[in-house]
N, C-alpha and C positions, 0 to 999 in steps of 0.2 A: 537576773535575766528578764528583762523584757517579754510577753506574749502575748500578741494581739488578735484578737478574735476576728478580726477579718483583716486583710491587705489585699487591694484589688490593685494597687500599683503594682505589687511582686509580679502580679500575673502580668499581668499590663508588660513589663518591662522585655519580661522574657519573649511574647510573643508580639510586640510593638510592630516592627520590620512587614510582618505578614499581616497583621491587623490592619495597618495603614492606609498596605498596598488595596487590600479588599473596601474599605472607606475612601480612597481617593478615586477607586475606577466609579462607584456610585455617583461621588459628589461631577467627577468629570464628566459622565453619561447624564446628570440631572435628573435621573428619574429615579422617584424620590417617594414615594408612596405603591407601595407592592412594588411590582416589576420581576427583572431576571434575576434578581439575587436573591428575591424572597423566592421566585421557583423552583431555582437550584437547593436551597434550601428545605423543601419541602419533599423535594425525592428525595436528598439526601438521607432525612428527616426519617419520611416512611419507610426507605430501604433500611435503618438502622432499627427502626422499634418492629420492624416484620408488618406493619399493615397495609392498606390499601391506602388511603387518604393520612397526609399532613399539613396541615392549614395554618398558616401561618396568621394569628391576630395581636392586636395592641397590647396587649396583658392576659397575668393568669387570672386575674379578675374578671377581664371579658371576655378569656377563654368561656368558662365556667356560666356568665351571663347570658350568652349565645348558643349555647348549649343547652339550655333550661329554655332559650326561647325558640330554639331550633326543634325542639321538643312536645312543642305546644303549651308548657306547662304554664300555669298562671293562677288569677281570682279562683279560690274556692279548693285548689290541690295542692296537699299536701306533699313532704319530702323531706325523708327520714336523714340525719346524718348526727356526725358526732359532734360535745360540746367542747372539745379538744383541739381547737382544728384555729386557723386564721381565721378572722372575721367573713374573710369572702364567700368562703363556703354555704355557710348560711345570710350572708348579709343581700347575696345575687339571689335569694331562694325568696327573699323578703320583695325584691327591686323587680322583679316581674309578677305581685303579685299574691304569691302563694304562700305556705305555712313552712317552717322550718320546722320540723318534729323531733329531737333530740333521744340517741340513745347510747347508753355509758359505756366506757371503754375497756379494755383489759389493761388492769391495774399492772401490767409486766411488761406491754409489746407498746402501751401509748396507743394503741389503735383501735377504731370502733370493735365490740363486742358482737361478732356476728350473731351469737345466743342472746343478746339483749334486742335484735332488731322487728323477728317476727311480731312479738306483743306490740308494735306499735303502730301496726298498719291499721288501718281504715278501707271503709268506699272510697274516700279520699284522697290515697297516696297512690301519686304518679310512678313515683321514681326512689332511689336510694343513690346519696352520693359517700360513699368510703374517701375517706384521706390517708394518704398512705406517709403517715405523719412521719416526719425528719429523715425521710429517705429510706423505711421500709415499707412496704405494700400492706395493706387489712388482708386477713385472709378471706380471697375472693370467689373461690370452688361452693362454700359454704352461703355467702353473697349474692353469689349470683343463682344458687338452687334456690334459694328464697323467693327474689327475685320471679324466675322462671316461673315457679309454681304462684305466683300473683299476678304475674301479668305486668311486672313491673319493669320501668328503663334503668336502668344503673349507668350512674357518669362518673367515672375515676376522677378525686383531685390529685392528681398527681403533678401539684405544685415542684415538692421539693423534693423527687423522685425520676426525675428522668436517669433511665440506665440502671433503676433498679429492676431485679427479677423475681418471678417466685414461678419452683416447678420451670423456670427457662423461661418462662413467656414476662415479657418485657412489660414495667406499670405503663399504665395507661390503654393495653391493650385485651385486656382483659375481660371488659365489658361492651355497652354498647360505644361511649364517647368517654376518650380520658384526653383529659384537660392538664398542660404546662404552661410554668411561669417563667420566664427567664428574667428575672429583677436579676441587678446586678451581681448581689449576694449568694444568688442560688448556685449550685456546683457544675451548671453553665450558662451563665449571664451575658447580656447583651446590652448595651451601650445605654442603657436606660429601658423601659419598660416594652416589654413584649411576651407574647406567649402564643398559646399552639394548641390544636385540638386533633384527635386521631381518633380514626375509625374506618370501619371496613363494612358500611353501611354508606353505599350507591345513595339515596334517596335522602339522607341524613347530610352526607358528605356536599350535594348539589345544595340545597338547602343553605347549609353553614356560609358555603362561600357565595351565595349573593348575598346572604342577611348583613355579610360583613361589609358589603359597600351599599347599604341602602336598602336592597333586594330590587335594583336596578338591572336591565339587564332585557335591549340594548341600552344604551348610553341615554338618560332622560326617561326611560319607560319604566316602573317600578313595577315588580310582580307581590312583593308582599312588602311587609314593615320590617324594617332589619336597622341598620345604625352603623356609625362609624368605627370599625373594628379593623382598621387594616392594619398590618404589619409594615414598617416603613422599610423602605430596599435598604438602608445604610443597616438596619437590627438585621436582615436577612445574609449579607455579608459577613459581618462580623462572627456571625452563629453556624454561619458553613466553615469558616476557620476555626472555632473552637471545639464544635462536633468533631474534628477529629481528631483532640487528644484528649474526648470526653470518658473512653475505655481506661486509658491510663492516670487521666485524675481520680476515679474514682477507686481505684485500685490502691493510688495512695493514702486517700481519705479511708479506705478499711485498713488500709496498714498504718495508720496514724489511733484507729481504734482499737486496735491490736495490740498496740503499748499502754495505754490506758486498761483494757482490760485485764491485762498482766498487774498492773499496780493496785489496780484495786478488787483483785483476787482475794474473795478471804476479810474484806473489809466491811463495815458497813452502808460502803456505797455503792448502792445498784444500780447502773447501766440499764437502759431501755436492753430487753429482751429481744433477742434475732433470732425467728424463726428460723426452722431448722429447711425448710423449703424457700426460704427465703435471701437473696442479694442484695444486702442494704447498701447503698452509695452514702450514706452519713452524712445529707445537708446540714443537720448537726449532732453532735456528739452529749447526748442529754443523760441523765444522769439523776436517779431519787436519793434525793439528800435531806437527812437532815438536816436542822438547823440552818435550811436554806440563806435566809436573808443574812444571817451572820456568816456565812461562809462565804457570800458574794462578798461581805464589806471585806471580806480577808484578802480574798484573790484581789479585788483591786488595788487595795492597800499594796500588792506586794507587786504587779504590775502584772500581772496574769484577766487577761480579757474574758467577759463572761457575759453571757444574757439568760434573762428568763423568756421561754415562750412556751405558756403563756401564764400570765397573771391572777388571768381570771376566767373561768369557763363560761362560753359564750349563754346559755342558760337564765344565769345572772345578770348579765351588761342590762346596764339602763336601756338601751336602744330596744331589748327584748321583752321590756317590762309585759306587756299587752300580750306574751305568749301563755303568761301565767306560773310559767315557772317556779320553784321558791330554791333557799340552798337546803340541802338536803337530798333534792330528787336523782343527779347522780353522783353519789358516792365518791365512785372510784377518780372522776375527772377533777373532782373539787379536792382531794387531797391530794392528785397531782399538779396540780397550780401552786398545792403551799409547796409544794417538795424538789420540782422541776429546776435543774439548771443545766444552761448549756454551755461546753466547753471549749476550746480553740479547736480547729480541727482543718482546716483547709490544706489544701494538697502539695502550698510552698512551705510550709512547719517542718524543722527538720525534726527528728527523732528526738533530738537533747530537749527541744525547746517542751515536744509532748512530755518526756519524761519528767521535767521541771513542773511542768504545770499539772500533772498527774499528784506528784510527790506535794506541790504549795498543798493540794488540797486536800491530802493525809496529814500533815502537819495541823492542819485546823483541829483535827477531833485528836490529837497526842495530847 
């Protein structure tokens, strides 16, 4: 049996008819950069996560960029986050400027270590960005007391997290600005790259949305330096039709991990950790394995789809040489890159297919 770690035509198939119809009223009206479908989209948006403001921009990367610059943050300031994380996180922390400060993760949840963050502040740090990696939240009660008592911003990446919760309160809303990706892969993606920024900060929220045409505003008058961040109206469309069977895909993605954790009860493979305050949506279904690298060559051998993310903690990458880094410094994140792999898990998988791909990868260590 066949298992493939992602199929976006399955979804595509099912919901085609109603996708279509919301990409053909855009391409028909021609308005084609922001517009009514990206507005619609954005109440939508913010009625669904509880906040004030949903903003809709080009990616989770410009989310995230425009955020830090909506911020003021830059030359000379610091900003603490984990070495666990996509590149963006830290790589938009570098691209305005400023220092990326790393601090190691819990070696069971995948996510920043909030007991690891205090030691590393400075005169220097602006801000703290948590990831709330593979579809769980950091715990952010702890985060943001830190935080508070510094003086500092916190910006949620809440890339691969939309619809997760902790304590009820939805990721991304937690702090001051949390940041989504909707790349097509994510557990709701739009037509090619887009993303989204939330907050319930008047002064922040005004800000955001001229920085992302320019910081124009009227037509030809610039009020500050901002950049092309828009959201194009066909991604605003598309992501008001899949917002709403975003409840129920994610519901099957935890019951897709629901059979997974039944199989490997008892075994020596451990599953990322789900807090107990915690609603993980499972962008993906990851997994501390031994013998990592030989258990991928297994699964694919056997046709069971698989990724590592991530490789290598950002810490280390060449591009970060100049932070001074070395391996060693954190622990826990460097022997989760040897051990990390991530499983099928998407919301068209039926039960057989999880339970085969559960089973291939008990067969490895028999």
């Amino acid at each position: 049996m066949q298992v493939g770690m992602m199929d976006l035509k399955a979804q595509f198939v099912k919901y085609k008819a109603e996708l279509m119809k919301a990409v053909e009223d855009v391409c028909s009206s021609q308005i084609l950069c922001l517009g009514p479908a990206v507005e619609r989209f954005e109440k939508e948006a913010a009625r669904y996560c509880g906040c004030k403001y949903a903003i809709g921009v080009s990616s989770g990367t410009d989310a995230l960029l425009l955020s830090l610059m909506a911020a003021g943050i830059g030359p000379g300031d610091e900003v603490i986050t984990t070495p666990f994380t996509f590149f963006a996180t830290a790589g938009t922390v570098s691209r305005v400027g400023a220092k990326p400060v790393f601090a190691d993760i819990d070696p069971d949840t995948f996510n920043i270590d909030p007991k690891k963050i205090e030691a590393k502040i400075t005169t220097k740090t602006k801000a703290i960005i948590p990831v709330h990696i593979f579809g769980q939240m950091a715990q952010m009660q702890p985060i943001m007391d830190i935080a508070r008592k510094h003086n500092l911003l916190v910006i949620e990446d809440a890339a691969q997290a939309m619809g997760a919760t902790q304590d009820g309160k939805q990721a991304g809303t937690a702090a001051d600005l949390g940041c989504y990706s909707f790349y097509p892969t994510k557990n709701i993606g739009a037509f090619g790259d887009a993303g989204m920024i939330v907050t319930n900060d008047d002064k922040l929220a005004e800000k955001i949305k001229l920085m992302r045409v320019h910081g124009e505003n009227p037509r030809y008058y610039y009020r500050m330096i901002g950049g092309n961040f828009r959201m194009d109206n066909i991604q605003g469309a598309v992501l008001s039709v899949k917002l709403k069977y975003l409840d129920e895909w994610n519901k099957k993605r935890r019951d897709n991990a629901a059979i997974y954790n039944k199989i490997f009860a008892g075994t020596k493979i451990k599953p990322q950790k789900i807090e107990k305050n915690n609603t993980s949506i499972y962008n993906q279904y990851s997994i501390n394995a031994p013998n990592r690298d030989q258990l991928q060559a297994h699964l694919t051998k056997q046709g069971i789809g698989c990724g590592i993310f991530y490789p290598q903690p950002l810490h280390i990458q060449d591009c970060f040489n100049d932070l001074g880094y070395k391996k060693g410094d954190f622990p826990a994140a460097e022997r989760l890159t040897e051990n990390v792999l991530s499983l099928p898990i998407f919301q068209e998988l039926t039960p057989q297919q999880i339970e085969h791909a559960g089973k291939t990868v008990l067969e490895f260590y028999n």
